[in-house]
PyMOL Python script that loads the backbone (N, CA, C, O; Angstrom):
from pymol import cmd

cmd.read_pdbstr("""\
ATOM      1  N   UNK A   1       0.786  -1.201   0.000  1.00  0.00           N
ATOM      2  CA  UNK A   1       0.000   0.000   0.000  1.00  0.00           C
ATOM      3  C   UNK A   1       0.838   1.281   0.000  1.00  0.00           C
ATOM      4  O   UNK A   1       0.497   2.200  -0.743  1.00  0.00           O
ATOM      5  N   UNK A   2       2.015   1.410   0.861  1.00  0.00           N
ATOM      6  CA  UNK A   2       2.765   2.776   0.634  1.00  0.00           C
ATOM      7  C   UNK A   2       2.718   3.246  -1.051  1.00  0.00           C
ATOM      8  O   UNK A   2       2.107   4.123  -1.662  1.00  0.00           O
ATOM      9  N   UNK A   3       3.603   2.280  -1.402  1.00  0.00           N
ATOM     10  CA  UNK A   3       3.950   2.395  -2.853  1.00  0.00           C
ATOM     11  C   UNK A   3       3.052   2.701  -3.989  1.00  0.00           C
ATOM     12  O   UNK A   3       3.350   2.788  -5.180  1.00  0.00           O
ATOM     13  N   UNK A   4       1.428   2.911  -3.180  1.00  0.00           N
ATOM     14  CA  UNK A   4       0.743   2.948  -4.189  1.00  0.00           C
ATOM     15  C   UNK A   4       0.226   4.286  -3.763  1.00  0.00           C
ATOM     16  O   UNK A   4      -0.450   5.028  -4.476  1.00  0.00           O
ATOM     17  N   UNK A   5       0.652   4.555  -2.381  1.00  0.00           N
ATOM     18  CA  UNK A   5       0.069   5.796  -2.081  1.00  0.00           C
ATOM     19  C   UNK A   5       1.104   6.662  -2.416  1.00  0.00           C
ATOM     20  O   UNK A   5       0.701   7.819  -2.530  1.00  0.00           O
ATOM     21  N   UNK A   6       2.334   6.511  -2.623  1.00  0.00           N
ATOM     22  CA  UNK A   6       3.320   7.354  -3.106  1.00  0.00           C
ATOM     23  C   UNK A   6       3.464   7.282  -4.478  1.00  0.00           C
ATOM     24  O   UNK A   6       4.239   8.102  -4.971  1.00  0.00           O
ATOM     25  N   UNK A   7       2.873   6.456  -5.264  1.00  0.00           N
ATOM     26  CA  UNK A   7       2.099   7.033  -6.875  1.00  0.00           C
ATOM     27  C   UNK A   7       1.716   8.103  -7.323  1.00  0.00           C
ATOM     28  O   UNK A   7       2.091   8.980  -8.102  1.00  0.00           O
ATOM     29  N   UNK A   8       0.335   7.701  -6.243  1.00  0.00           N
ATOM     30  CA  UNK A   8      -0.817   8.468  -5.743  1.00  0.00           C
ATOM     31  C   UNK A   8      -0.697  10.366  -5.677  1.00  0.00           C
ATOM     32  O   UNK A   8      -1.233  11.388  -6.106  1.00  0.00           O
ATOM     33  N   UNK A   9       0.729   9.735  -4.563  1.00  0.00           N
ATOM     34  CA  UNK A   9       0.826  11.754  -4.347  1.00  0.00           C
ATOM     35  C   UNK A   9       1.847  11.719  -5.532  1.00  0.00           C
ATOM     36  O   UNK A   9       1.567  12.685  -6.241  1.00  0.00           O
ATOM     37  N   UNK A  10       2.879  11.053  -6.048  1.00  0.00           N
ATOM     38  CA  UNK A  10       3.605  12.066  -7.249  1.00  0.00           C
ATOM     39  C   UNK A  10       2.730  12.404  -8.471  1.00  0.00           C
ATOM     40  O   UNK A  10       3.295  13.060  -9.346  1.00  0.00           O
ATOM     41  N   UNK A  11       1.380  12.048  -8.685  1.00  0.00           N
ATOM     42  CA  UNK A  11       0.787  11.877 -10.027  1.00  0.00           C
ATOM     43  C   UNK A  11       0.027  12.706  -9.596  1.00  0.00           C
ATOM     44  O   UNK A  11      -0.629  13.139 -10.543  1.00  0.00           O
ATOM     45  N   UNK A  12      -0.409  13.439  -8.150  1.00  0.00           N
ATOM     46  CA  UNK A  12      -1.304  14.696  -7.840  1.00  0.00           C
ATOM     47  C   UNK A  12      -0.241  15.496  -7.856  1.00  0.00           C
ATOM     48  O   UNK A  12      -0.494  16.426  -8.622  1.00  0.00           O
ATOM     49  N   UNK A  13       0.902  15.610  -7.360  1.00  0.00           N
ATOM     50  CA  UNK A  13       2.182  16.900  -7.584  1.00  0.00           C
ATOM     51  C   UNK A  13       2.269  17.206  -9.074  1.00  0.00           C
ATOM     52  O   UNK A  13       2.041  18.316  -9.554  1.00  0.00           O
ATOM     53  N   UNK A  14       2.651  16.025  -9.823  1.00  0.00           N
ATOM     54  CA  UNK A  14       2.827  16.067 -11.140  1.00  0.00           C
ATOM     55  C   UNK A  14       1.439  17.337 -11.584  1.00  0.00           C
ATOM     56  O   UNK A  14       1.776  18.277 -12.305  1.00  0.00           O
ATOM     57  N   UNK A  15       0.206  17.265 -11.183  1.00  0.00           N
ATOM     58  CA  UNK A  15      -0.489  17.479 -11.886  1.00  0.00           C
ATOM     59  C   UNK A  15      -0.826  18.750 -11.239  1.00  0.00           C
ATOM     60  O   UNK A  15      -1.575  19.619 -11.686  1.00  0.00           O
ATOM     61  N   UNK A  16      -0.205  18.752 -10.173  1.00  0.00           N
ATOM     62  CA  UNK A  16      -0.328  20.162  -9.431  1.00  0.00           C
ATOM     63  C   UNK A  16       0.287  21.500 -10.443  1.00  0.00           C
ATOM     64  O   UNK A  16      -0.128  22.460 -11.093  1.00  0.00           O
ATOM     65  N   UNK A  17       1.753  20.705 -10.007  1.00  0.00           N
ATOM     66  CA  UNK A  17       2.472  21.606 -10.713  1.00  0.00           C
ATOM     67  C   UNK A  17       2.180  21.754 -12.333  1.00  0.00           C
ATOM     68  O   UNK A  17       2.140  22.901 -12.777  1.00  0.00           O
ATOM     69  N   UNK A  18       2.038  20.990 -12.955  1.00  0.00           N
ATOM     70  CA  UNK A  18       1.445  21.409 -14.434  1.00  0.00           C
ATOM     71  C   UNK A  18       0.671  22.664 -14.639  1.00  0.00           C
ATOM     72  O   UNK A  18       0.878  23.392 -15.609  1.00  0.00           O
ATOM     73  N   UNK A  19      -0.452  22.984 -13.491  1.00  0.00           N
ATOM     74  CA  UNK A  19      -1.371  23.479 -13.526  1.00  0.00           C
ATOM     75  C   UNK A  19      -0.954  25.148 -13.097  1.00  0.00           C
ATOM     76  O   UNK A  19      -1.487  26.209 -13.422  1.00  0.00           O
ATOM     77  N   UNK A  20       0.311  24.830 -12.170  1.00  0.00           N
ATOM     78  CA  UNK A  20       0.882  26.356 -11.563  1.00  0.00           C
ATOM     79  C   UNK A  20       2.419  26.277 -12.896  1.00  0.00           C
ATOM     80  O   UNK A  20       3.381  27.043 -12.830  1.00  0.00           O
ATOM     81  N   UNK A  21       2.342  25.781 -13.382  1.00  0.00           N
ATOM     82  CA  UNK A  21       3.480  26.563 -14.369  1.00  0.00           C
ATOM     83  C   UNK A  21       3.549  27.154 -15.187  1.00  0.00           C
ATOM     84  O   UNK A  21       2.868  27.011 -16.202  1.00  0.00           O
ATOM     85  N   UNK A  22       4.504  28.119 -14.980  1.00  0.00           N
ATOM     86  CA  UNK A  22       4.728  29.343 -15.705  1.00  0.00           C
ATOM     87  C   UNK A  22       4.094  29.539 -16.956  1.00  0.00           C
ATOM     88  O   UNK A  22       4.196  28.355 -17.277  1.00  0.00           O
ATOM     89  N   UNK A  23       3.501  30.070 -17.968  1.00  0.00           N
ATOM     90  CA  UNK A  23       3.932  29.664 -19.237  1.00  0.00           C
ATOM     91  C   UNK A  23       5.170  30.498 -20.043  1.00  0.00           C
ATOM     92  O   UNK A  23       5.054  31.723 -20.049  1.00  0.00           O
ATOM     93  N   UNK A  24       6.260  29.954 -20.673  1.00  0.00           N
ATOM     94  CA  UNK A  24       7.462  30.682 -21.132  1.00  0.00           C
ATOM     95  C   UNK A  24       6.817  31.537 -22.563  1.00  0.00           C
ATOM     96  O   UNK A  24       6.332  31.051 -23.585  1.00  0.00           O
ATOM     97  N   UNK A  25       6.973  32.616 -22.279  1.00  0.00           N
ATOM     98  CA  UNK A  25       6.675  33.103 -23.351  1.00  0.00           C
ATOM     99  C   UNK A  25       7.544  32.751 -25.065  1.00  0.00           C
ATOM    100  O   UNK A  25       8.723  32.460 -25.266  1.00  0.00           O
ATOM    101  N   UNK A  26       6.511  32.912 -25.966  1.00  0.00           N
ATOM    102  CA  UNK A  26       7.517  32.462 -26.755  1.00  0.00           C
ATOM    103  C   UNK A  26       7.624  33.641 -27.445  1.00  0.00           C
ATOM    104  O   UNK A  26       6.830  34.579 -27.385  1.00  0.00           O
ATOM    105  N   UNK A  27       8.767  33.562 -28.198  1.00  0.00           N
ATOM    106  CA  UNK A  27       9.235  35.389 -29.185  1.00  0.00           C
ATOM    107  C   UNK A  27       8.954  34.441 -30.995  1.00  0.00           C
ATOM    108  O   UNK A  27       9.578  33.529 -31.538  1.00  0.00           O
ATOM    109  N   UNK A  28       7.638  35.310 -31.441  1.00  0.00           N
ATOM    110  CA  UNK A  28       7.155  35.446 -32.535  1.00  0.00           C
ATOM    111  C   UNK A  28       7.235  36.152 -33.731  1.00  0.00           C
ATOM    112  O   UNK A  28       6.853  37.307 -33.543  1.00  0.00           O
ATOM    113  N   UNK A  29       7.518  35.978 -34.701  1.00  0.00           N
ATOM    114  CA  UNK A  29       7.782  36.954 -35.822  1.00  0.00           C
ATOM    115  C   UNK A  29       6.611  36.971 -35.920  1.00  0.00           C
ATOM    116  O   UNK A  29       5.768  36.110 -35.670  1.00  0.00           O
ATOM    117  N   UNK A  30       6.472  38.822 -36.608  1.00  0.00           N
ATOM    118  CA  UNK A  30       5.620  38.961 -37.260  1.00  0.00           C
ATOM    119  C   UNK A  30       5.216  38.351 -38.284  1.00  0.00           C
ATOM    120  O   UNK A  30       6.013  37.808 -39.049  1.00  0.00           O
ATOM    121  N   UNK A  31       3.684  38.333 -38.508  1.00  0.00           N
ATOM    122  CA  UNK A  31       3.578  37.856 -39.758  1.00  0.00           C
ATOM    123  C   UNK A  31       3.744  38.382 -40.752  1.00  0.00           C
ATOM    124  O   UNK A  31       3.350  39.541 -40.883  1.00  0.00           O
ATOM    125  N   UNK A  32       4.391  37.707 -41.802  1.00  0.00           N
ATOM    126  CA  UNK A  32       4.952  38.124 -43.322  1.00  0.00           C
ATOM    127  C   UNK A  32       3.411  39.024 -44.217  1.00  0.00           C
ATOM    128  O   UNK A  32       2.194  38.843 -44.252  1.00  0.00           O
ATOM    129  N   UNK A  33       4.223  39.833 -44.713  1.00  0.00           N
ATOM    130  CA  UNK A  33       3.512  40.447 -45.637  1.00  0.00           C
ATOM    131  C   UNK A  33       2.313  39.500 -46.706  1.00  0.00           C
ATOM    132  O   UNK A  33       2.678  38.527 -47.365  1.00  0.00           O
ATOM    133  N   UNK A  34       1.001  39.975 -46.695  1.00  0.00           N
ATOM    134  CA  UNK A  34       0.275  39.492 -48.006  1.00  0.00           C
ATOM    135  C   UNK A  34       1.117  39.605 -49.188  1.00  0.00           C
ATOM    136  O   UNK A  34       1.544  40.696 -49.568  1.00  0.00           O
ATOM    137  N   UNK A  35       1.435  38.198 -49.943  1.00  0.00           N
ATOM    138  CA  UNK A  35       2.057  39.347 -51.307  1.00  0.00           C
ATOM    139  C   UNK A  35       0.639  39.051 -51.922  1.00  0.00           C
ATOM    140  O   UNK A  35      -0.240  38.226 -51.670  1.00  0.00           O
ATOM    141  N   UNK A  36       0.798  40.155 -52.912  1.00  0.00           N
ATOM    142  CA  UNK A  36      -0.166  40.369 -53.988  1.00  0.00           C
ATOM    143  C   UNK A  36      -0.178  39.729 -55.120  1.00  0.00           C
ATOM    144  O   UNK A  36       0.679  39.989 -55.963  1.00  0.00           O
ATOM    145  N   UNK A  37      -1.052  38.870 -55.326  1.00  0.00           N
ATOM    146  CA  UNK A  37      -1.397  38.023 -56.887  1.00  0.00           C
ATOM    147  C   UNK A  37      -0.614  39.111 -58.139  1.00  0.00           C
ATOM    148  O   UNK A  37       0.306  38.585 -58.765  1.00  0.00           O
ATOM    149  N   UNK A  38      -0.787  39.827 -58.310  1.00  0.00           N
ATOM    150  CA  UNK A  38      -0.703  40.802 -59.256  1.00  0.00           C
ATOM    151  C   UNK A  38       0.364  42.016 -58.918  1.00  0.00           C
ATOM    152  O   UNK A  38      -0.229  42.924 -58.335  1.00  0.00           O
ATOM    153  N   UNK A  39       1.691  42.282 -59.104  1.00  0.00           N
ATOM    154  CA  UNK A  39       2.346  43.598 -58.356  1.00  0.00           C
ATOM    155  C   UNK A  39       1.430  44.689 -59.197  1.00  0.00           C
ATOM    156  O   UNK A  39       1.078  44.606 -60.374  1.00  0.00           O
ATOM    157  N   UNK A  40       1.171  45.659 -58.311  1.00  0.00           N
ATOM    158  CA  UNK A  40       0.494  46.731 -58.472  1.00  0.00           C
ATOM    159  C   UNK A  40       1.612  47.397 -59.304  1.00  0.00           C
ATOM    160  O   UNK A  40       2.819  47.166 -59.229  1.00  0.00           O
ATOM    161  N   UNK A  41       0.995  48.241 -60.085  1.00  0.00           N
ATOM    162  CA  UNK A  41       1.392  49.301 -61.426  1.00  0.00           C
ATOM    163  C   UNK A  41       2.170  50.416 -60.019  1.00  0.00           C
ATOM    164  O   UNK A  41       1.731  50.602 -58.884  1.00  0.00           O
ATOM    165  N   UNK A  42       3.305  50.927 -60.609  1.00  0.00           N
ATOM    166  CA  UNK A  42       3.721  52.344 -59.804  1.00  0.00           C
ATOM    167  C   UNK A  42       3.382  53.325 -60.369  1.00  0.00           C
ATOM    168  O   UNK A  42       3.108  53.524 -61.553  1.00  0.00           O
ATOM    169  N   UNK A  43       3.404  54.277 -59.084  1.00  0.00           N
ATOM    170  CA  UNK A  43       2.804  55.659 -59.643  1.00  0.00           C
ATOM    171  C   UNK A  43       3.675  56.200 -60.867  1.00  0.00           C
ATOM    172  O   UNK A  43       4.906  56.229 -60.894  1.00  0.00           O
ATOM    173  N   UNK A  44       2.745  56.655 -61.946  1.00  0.00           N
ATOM    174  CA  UNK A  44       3.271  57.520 -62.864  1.00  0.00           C
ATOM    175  C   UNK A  44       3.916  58.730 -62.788  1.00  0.00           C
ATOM    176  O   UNK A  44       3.181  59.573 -62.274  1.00  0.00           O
ATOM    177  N   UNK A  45       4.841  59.090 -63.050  1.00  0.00           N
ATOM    178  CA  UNK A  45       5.918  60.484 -63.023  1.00  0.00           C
ATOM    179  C   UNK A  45       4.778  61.441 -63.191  1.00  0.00           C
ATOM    180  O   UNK A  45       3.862  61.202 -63.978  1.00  0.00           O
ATOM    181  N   UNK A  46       4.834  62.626 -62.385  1.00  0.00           N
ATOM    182  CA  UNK A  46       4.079  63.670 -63.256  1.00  0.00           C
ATOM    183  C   UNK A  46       4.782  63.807 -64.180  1.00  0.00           C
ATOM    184  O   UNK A  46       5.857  63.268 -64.444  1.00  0.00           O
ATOM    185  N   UNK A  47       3.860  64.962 -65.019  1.00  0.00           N
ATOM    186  CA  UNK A  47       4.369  65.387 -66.292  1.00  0.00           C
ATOM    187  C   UNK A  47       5.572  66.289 -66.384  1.00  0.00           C
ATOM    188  O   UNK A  47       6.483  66.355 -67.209  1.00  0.00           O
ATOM    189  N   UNK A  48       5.211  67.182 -64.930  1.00  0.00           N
ATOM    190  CA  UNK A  48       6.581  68.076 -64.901  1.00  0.00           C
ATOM    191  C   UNK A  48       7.995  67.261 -64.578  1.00  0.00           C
ATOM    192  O   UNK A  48       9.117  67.513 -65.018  1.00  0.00           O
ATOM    193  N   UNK A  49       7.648  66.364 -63.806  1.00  0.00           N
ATOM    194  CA  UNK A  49       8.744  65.599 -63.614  1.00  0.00           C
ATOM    195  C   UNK A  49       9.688  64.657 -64.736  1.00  0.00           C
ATOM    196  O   UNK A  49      10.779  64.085 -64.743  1.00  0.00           O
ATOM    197  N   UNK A  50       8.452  64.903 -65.728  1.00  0.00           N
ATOM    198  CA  UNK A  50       9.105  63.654 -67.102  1.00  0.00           C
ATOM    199  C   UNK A  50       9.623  64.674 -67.940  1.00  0.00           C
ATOM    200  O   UNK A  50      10.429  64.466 -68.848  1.00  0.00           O
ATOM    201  N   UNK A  51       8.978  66.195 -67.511  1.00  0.00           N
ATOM    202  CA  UNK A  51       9.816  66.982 -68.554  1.00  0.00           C
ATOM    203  C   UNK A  51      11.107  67.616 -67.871  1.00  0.00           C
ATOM    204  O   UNK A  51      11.990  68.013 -68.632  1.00  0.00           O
ATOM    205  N   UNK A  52      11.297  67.748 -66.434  1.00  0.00           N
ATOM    206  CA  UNK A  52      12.707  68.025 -66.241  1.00  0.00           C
ATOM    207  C   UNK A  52      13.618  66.852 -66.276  1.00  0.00           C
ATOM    208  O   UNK A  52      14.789  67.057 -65.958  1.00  0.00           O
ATOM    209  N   UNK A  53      13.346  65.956 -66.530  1.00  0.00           N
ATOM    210  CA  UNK A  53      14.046  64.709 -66.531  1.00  0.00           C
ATOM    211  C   UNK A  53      14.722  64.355 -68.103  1.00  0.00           C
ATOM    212  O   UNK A  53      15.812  63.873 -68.409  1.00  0.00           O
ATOM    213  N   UNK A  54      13.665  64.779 -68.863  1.00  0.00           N
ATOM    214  CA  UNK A  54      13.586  65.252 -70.464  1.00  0.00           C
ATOM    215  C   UNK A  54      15.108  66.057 -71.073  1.00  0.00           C
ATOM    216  O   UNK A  54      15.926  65.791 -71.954  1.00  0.00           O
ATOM    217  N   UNK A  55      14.896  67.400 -69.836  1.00  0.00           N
ATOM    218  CA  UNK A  55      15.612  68.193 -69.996  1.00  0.00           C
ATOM    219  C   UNK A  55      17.259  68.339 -69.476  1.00  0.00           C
ATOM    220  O   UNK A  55      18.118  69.130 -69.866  1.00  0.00           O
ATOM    221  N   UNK A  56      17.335  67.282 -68.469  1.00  0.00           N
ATOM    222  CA  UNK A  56      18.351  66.990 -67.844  1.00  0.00           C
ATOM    223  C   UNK A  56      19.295  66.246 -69.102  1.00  0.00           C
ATOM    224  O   UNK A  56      20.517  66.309 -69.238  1.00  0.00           O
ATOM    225  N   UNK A  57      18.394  65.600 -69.877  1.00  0.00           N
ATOM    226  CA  UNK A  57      19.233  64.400 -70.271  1.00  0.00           C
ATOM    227  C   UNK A  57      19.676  64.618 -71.618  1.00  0.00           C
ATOM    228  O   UNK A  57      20.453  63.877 -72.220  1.00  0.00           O
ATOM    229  N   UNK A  58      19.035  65.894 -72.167  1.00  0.00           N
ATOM    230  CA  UNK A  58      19.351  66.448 -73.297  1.00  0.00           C
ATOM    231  C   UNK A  58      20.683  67.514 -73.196  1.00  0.00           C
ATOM    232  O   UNK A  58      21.585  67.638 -74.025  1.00  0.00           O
ATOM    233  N   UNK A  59      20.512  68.209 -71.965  1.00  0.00           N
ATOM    234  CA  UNK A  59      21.646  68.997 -71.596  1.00  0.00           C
ATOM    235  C   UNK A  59      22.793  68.088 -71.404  1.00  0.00           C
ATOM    236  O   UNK A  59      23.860  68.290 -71.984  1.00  0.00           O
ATOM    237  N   UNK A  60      22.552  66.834 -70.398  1.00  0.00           N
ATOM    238  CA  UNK A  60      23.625  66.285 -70.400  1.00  0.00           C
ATOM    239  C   UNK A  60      24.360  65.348 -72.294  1.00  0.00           C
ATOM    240  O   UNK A  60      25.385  64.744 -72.611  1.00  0.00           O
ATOM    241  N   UNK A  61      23.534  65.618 -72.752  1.00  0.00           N
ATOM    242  CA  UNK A  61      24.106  64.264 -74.143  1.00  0.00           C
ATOM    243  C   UNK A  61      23.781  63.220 -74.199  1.00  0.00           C
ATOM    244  O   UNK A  61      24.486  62.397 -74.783  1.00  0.00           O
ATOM    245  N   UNK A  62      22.404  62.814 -73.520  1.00  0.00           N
ATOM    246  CA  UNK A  62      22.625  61.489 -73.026  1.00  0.00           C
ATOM    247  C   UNK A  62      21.190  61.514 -74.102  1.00  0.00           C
ATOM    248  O   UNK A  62      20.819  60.364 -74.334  1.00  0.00           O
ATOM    249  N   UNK A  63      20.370  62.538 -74.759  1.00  0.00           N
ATOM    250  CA  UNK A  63      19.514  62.114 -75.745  1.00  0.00           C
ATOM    251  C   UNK A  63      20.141  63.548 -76.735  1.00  0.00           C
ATOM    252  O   UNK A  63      20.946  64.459 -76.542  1.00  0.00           O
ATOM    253  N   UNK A  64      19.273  63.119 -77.812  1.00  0.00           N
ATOM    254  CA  UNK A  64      19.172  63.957 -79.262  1.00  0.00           C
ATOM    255  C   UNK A  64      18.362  64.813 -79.159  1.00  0.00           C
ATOM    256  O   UNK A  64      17.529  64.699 -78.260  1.00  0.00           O
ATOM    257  N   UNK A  65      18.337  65.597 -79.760  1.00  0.00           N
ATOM    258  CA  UNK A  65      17.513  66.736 -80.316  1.00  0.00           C
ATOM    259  C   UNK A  65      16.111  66.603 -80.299  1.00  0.00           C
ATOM    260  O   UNK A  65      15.263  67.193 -79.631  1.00  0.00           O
ATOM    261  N   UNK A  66      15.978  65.327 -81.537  1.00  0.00           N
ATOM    262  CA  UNK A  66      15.228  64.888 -81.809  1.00  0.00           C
ATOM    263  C   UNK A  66      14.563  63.929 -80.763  1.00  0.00           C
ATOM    264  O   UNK A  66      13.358  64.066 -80.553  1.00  0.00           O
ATOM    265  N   UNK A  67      15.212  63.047 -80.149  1.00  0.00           N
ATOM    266  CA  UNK A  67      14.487  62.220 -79.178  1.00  0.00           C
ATOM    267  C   UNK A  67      13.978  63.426 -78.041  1.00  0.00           C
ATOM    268  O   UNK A  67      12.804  63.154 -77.788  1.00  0.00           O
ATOM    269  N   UNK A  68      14.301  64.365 -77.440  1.00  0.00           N
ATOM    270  CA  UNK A  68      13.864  65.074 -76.878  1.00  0.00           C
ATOM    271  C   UNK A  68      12.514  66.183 -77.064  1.00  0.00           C
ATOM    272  O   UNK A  68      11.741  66.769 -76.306  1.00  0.00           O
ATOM    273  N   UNK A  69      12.709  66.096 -78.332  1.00  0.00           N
ATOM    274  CA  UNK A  69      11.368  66.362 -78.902  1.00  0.00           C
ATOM    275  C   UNK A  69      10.195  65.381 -78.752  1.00  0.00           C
ATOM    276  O   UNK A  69       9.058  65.754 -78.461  1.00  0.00           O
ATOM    277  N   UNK A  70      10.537  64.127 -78.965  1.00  0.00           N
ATOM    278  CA  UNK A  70       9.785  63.339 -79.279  1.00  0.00           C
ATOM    279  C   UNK A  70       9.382  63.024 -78.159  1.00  0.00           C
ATOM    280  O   UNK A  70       8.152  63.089 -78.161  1.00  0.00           O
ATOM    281  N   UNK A  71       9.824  62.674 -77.075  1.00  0.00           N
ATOM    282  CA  UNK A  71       9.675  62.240 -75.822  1.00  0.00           C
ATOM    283  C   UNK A  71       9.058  63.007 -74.947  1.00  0.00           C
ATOM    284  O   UNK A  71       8.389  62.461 -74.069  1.00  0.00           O
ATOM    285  N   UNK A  72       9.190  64.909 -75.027  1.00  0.00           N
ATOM    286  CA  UNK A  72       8.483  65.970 -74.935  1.00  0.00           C
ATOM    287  C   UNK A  72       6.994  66.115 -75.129  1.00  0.00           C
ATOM    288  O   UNK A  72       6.226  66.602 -74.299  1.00  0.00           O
ATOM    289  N   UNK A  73       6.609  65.553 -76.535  1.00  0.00           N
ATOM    290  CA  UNK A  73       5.519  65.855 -77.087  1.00  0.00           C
ATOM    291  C   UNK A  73       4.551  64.467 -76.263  1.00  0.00           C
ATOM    292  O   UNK A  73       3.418  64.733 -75.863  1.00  0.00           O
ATOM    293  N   UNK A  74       5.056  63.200 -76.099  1.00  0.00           N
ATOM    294  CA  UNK A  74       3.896  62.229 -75.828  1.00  0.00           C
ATOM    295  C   UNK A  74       4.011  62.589 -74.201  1.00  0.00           C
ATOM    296  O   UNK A  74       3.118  62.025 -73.567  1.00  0.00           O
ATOM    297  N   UNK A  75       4.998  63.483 -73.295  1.00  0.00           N
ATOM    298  CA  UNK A  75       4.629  63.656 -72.318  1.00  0.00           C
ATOM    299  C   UNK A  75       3.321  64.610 -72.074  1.00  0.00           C
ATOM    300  O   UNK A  75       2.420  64.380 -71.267  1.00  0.00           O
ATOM    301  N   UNK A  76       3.413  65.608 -72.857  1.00  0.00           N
ATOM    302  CA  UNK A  76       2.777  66.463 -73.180  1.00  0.00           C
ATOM    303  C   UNK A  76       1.484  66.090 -73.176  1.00  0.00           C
ATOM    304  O   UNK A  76       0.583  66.506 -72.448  1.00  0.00           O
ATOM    305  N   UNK A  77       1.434  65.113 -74.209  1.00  0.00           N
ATOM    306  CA  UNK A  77      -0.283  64.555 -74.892  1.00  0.00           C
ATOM    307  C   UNK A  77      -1.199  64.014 -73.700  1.00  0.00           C
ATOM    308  O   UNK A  77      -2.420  63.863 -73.659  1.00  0.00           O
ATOM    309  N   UNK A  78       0.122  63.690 -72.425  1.00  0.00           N
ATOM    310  CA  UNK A  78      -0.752  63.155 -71.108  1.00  0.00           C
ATOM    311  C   UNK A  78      -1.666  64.197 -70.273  1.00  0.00           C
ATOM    312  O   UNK A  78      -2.357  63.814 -69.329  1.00  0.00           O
ATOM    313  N   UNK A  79      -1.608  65.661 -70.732  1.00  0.00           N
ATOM    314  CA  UNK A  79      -2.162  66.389 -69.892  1.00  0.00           C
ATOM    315  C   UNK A  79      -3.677  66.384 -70.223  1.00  0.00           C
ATOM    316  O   UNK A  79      -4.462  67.036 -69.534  1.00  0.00           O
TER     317      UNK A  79
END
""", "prot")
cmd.dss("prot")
cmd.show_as("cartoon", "prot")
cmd.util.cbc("prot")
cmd.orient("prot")
């Protein structure tokens, strides 16, 4: 009979203590971003912005005359 009563109490301690322990917190990442089925379009340059950009690149040499014209005018057509 001891041996069964000293079961007895480790399997009520056991279950004691289960019941008073701590819980350890655990450290969670955030959750990851939704990605999107589809990447969304970026915002379009304004117009002033496509024409100093226009103008930068003609001063520098880096377009023609002509391409600067050209590139001018369909910015243009967006207004």
């Amino acid at each position: 009979m001891p041996v069964l009563r000293i079961g007895i109490l480790v399997l009520v301690l056991g279950l004691v203590a289960c019941r008073h322990r701590v819980p350890q917190t655990v450290s969670r990442m955030p959750p990851a971003p939704a990605t999107p089925t589809s990447p969304a379009a970026a915002p379009k340059p304004s117009v002033q912005s496509q024409l100093e950009a226009l103008r930068r690149m003609h001063a520098d040499g880096l377009i023609t005359q002509q391409e600067y014209d050209s590139k001018r005018k369909k910015a243009l057509e967006g207004l």
